[in-house]
FIVEX-281928 format. One record per residue (C-alpha): residue in three letters; x, y, z. Coordinates in steps of 0.001 Angstrom, whole numbers, padded with zeros to 6 digits, always signed. Layout:
REM FIVEX-281928
ALAXYZ ...
This chain:
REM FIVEX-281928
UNK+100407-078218-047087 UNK+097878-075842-045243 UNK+097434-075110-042428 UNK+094083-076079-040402 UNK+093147-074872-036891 UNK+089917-076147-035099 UNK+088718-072351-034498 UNK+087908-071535-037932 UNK+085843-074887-038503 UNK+083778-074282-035486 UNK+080246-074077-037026 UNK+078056-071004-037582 UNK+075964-071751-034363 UNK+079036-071755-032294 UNK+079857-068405-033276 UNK+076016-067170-032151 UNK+076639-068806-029038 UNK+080201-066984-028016 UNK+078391-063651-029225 UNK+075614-064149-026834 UNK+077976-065012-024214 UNK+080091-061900-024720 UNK+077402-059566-025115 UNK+075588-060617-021956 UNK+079096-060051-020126 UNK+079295-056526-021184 UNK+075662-056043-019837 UNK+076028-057441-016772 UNK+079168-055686-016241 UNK+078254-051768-016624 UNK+081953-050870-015718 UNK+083268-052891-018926 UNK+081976-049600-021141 UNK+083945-046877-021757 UNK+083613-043302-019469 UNK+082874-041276-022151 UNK+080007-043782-023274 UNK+078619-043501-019590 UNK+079027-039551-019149 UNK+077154-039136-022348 UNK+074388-040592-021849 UNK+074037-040366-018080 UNK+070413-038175-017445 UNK+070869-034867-016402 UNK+070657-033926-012790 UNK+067914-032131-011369 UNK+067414-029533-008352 UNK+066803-031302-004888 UNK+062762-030264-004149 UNK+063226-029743-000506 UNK+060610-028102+002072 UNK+062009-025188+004604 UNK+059388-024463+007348 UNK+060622-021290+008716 UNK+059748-018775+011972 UNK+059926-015685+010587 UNK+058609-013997+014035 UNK+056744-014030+017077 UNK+054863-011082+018826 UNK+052234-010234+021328 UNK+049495-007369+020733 UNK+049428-005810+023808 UNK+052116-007001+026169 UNK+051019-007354+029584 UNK+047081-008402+029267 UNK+046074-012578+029572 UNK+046065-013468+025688 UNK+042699-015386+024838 UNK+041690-016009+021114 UNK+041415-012584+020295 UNK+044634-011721+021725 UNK+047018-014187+021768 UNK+050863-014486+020909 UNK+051262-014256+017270 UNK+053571-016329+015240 UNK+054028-016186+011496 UNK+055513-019288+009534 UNK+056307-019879+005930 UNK+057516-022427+003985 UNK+060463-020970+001952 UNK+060724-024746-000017 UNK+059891-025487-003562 UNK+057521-028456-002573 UNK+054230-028741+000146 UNK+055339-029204+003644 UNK+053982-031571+005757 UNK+051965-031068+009060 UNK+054036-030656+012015 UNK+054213-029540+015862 UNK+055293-026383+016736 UNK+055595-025169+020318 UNK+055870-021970+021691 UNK+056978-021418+025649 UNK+057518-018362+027839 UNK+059422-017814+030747 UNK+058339-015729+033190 UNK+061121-013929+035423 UNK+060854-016873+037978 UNK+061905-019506+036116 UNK+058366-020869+035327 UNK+057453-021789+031961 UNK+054418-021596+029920 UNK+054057-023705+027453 UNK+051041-024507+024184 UNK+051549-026708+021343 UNK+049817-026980+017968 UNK+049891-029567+015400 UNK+049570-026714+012401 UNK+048535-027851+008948 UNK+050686-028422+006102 UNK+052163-025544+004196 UNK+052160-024924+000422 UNK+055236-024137-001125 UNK+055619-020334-000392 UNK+052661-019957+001441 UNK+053017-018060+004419 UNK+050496-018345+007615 UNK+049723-016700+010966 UNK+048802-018890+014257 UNK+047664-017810+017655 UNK+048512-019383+021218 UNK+046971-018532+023996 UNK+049601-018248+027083 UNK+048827-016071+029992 UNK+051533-013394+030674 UNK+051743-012024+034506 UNK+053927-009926+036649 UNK+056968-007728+035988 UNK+060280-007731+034995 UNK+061501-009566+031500 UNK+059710-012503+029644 UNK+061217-014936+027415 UNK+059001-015931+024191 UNK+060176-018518+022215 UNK+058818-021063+019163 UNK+059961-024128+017753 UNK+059224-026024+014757 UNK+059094-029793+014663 UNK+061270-029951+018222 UNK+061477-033872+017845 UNK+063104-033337+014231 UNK+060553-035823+012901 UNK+061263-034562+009165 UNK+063875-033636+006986 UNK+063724-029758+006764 UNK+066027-028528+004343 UNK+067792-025561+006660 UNK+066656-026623+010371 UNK+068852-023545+011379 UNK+065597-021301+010916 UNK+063194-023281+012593 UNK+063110-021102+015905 UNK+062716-017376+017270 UNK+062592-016090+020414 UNK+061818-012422+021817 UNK+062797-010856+025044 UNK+059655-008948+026157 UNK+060030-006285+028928 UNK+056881-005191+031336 UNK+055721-003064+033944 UNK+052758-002696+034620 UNK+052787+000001+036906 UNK+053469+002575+034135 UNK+050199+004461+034030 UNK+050821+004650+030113 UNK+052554+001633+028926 UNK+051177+001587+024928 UNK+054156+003372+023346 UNK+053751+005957+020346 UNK+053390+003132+017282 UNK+052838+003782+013621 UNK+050018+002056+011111 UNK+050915+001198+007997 UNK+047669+000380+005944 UNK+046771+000449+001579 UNK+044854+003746+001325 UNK+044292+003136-002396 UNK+044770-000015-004638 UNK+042974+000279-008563 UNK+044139-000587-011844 UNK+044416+002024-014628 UNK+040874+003348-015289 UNK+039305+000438-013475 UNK+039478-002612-015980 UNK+038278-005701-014611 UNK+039073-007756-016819 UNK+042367-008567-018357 UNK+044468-009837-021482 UNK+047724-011464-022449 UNK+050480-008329-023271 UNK+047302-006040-022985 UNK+049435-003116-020636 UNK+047841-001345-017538 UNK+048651-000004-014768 UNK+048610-001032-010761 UNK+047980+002028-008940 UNK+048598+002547-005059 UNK+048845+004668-002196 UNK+050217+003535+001648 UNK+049311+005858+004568 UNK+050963+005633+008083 UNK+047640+006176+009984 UNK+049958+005664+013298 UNK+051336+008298+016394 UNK+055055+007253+015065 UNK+057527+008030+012171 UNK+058291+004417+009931 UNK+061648+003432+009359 UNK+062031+002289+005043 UNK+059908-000661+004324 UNK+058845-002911+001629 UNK+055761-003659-000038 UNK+054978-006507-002321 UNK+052568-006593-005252 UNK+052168-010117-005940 UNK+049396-010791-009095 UNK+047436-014415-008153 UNK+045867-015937-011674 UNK+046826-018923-013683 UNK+050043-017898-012891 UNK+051797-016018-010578 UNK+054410-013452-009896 UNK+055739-010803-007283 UNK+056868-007472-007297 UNK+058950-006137-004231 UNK+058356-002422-004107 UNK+060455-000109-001472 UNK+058311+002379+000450 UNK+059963+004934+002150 UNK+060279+006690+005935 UNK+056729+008067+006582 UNK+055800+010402+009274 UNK+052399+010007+011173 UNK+049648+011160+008132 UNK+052252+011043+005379 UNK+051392+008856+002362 UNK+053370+007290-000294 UNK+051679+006826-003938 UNK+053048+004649-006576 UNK+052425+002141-009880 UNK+053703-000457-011772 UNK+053077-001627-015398 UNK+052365-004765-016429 UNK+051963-007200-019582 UNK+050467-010237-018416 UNK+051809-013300-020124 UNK+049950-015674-022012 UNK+048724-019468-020666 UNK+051603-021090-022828 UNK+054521-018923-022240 UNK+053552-018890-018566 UNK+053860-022791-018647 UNK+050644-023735-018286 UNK+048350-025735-020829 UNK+046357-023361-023136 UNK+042714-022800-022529 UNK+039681-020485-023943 UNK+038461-020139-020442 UNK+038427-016996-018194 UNK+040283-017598-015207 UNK+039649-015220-011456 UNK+042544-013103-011117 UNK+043695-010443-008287 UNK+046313-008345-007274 UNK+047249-008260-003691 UNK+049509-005525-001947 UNK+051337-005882+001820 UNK+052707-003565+003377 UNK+055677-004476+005889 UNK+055014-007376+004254 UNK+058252-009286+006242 UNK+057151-007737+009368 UNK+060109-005570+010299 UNK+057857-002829+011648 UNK+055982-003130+015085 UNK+052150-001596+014189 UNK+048534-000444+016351 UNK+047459-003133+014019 UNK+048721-005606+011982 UNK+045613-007137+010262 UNK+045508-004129+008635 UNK+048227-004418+005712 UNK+046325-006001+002779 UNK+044488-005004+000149 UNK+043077-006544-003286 UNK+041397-005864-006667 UNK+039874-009034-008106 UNK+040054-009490-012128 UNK+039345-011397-014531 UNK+042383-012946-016845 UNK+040731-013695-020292 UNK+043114-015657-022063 
């Protein structure tokens, strides 16, 4: 005699139904499929995009004198991230030899990523003995910098001002020459030319090694760090560097027929290591034109 069993007479929508039932269990439980399943089709993981305000330093002109907008306490920030940085507070304070403090703040606009600025405060400086400058970045921690460990600098500043000559011998690093091989103005993709330049220490004092960066602003943009060395009051140094410009596609960017402004830009003591007669000084620029 054979043998029956109710499971294999259960009709064909019956066996839809338990399908449906054990399909939507395996959906709704994502730990029911296997690890290697999961780990080969997970998305790959991408690079945190973070902001990083940093102080990079803080310096007065002419130490001793009551700082108004023409000469105030300097303080250069950048934003060392890979994404715009939002506005923010920043404070800078000085303590006088007392114990008194003066203190500004500024609400300073938001940086671009890599973009690097320069902002004044007025603080009156008086009296003798040593001063204690100081800046802070967002003091209240009101956003998530990426390394918060850079966000402040502070200088000791020593005066007297009854030294009959208290300016100290200082040199001045400035761009005594900045041209392209014979003088194009305008540019191609893998076209190759030349960056010509000359720096001259126009100071009363010998430079310690410094860098220079070339940085070329178009539809793209890159940055050449160049290393100038020791330079005695009226030396020079004279340099180049080739290029081949890239074109719009393998620079990443959508492809165009358009001519696009284009410069070059050289700084001298361009992180500020060297204390200068004048620091507005250090820039120069050819403008171009990039014709794709």
């Amino acid at each position: 005699m054979a043998l029956s069993f109710p499971f294999f007479r259960l009709k064909r929508i019956s066996w839809i139904a338990i399908f449906l039932i054990v399909f939507a269990f395996f959906i709704g439980n994502p730990g029911n499929l296997s690890a290697a399943s999961s780990s080969t089709n997970a998305p790959p993981t991408l690079g945190p995009k973070v902001f990083d305000l940093r102080v990079l330093r803080i310096w007065v002109e002419e130490p001793g004198k009551v700082t108004t907008p023409d000469d105030p306490i300097h303080v250069l920030i950048e934003n060392g991230g890979n994404i715009p940085a939002p506005s923010v507070r920043v404070d800078v304070a000085v303590v006088a030899p007392d114990g008194s403090v003066a203190k500004r703040t500024q609400q300073i606009p938001g940086l671009k990523a890599g973009q690097r600025e320069e902002f004044y405060f007025p603080i009156k400086i008086e009296g003798e003995g040593e001063f204690q400058l100081s800046c802070v970045i967002d003091p209240e921690n009101h956003f998530p910098d990426s390394n918060p460990t850079n966000n402040q600098i502070s200088l000791t500043l020593k005066r007297d001002p009854k030294e009959e000559n208290p300016m100290e011998p200082l040199p001045d690093l400035f761009v005594a020459q900045l041209q392209t091989s014979d003088k194009i103005t305008a540019v191609h993709p893998h076209q190759t030319f030349k960056v010509l330049f000359t720096i001259k220490n126009q100071g009363s004092a010998r430079t310690p090694t410094t860098r220079a960066a070339l940085r070329f602003s178009g539809p793209y943009s890159t940055e050449t760090l160049i290393d100038v060395p020791p330079l005695e009051p009226g030396d020079e140094y004279s340099g180049e560097r080739e290029y081949d410009l890239l074109t719009l596609e393998e620079a990443g960017q959508p492809p165009s027929s358009r001519d696009f402004p284009a410069q070059f830009t050289l700084t001298v003591d361009f992180n500020h290591i060297v204390n200068e007669i004048d620091e507005h000084n250090n820039d120069a620029t050819i403008r171009l034109t990039y014709k794709p």
